[in-house]
N, C-alpha and C positions, 0 to 999 in steps of 0.2 A: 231736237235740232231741225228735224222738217219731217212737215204734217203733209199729205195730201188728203184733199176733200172731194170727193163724189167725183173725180176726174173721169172726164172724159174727153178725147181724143182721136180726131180725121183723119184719113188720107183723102180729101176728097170728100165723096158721099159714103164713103167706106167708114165705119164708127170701128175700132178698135179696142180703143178702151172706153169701157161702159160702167162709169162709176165708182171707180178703186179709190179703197180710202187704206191707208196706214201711217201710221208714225214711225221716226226713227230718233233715238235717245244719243245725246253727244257720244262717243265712242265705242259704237254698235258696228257689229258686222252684221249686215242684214243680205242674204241672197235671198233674192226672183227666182223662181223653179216655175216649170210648167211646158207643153210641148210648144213646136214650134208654131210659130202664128200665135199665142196667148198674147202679148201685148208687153212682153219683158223690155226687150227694146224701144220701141215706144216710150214706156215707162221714164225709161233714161233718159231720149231725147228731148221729151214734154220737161223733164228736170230743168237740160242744158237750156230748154230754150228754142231749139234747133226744131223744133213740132209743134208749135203754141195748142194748150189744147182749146177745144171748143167750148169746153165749159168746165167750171170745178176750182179749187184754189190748191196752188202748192205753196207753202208757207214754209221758209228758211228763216231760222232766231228770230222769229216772231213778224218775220217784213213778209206779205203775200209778193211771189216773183212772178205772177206767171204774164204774159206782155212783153218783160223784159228783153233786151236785147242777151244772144248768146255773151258777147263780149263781158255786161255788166253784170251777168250768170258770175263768169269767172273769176272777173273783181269781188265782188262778193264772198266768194269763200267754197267754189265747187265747180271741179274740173271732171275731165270724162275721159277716160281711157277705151276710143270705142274698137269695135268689132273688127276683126280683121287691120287693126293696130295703124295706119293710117298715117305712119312716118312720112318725111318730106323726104322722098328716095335720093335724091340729089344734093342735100344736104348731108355734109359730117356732123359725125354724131352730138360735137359740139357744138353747132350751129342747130340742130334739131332742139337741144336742152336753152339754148339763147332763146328760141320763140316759144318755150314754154316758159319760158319769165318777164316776157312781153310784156306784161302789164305791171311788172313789180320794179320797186324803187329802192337803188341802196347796195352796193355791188358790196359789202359786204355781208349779207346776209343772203347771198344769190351766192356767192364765193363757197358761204358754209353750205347751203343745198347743195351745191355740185361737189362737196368732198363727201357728203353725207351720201349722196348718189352714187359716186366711188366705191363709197365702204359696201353700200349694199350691192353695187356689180360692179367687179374689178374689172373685167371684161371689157366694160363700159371705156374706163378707163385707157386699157390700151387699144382700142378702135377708137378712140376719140377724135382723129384726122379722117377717119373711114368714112366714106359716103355711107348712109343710113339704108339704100337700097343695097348694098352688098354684102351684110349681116345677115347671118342665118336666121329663121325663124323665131326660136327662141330668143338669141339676141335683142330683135327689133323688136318682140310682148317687153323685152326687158327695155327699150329705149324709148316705148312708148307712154309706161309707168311712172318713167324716170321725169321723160315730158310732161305729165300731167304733174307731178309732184313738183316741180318746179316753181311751179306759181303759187305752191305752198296753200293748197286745200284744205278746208274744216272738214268738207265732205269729198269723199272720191268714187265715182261709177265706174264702176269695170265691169266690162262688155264681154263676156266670153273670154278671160284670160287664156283660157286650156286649149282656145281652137287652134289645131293642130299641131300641137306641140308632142314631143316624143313623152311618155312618164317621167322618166328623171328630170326631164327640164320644168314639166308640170306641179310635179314637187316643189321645185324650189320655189317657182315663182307663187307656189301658194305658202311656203314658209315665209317669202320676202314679205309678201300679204299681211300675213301676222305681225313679223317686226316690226313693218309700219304702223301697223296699228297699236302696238305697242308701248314703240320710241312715242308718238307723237300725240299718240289717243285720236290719229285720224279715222273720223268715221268712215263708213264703208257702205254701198247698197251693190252688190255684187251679183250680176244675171251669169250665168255658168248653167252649163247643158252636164255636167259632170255633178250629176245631184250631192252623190256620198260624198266625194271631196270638200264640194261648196259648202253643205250642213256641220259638216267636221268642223271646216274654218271659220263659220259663224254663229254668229248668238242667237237669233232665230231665224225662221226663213216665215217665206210667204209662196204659195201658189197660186199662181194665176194660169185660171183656162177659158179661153175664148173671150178675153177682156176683165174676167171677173176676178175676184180675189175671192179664190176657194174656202183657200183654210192658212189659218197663219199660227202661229207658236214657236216654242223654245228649241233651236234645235237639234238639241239630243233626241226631245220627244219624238220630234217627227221622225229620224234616223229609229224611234222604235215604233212608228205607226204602221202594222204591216199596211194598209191600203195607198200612204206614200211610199214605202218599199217594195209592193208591187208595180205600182202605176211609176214611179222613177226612177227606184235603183235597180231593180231587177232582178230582186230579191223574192 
């Protein structure tokens, strides 16, 4: 479903990523691992759009995106759940999930998304007049998911789901993670600082340090590579 080729990517004079190349297969859960500063985020943003890289090609279903506007990113087939969740605070939560269907056509099939986004948080549901800034933590990783699913994604980037979330709410939104990927076979490319969890909940991982793409594989394997177990789980 999408290729990246020899990517690289700016801030400036600043090169961050330096040449990353991987594939991801229609209905993969793929996580980013690596410390902070490696290029995980980047990564993402050169996807949406939102970071044009400087050189390299990202190829979704065979079309190269990269130039693109973020907008036509999201027409396309690939939305971003990013970092520190980035709700419209002044918006209810129903008016949050209305501008993640922005660009979609057909209030019945937007009707079905929002019961389907119900069933996966009830919660949702009863805040649904609640301004999006007065939702706890948890809540709002949960309203931001629900946002990006909205517009009905082949592929979805999520950004650090776990940051700062308490464990049990971590849980679930890594169970909800699965379901969707399940229900819908949507693909995944998943950057998460919470290595053992992330490898658990996908099919293989990639590491990236200082721009590079280290080492990449299946990820049970790495979950048994002691020198990813030393260097990321703290094993």
């Amino acid at each position: 479903m999408l290729r990246l080729r020899d990517l690289h990517t700016c801030y400036g004079r600043i090169e961050v990523l330096k040449g990353i190349d991987f594939e991801i297969a229609a209905g993969e859960i793929i996580t980013l691992l690596g410390p902070n500063g490696a290029g995980k985020t980047t990564t993402l943003m050169s996807i949406s759009g939102l970071v044009p890289p400087r050189r390299g090609e990202i190829v979704f279903k065979g079309r190269p995106i990269q130039g693109e506007r973020p907008d036509r990113i999201v027409a396309m087939g690939i939305s971003q759940v990013p970092e520190g969740r980035r709700i419209f605070p002044h918006l209810t939560v129903t008016e949050n999930l209305d501008m993640g269907a922005f660009l979609r056509r057909g209030p019945e099939g937007i009707k079905a998304e929002l019961d389907y986004i119900f069933q996966l948080f009830p919660i949702l549901s009863e805040r649904r007049h609640q301004a999006g800034g007065t939702l706890s933590g948890g809540e709002q990783q949960m309203l931001a998911i629900s946002r990006a699913l909205m517009a009905r994604p082949e592929l979805l980037l999520l950004d650090e789901p776990s940051l700062g979330l308490a464990p049990m709410i971590v849980q679930r939104i890594f169970t909800i993670i699965g379901q969707i990927n399940r229900d819908h076979g949507t693909t995944m490319l998943l950057v998460e600082q919470n290595a053992n969890l992330a490898l658990r909940a996908a099919h293989r991982g990639c590491i990236l340090v200082g721009g590079r793409l280290v080492l990449s594989g299946d990820a049970a394997g790495l979950l048994d590579n002691d020198a990813v177990r030393s260097a990321y789980l703290g094993l």
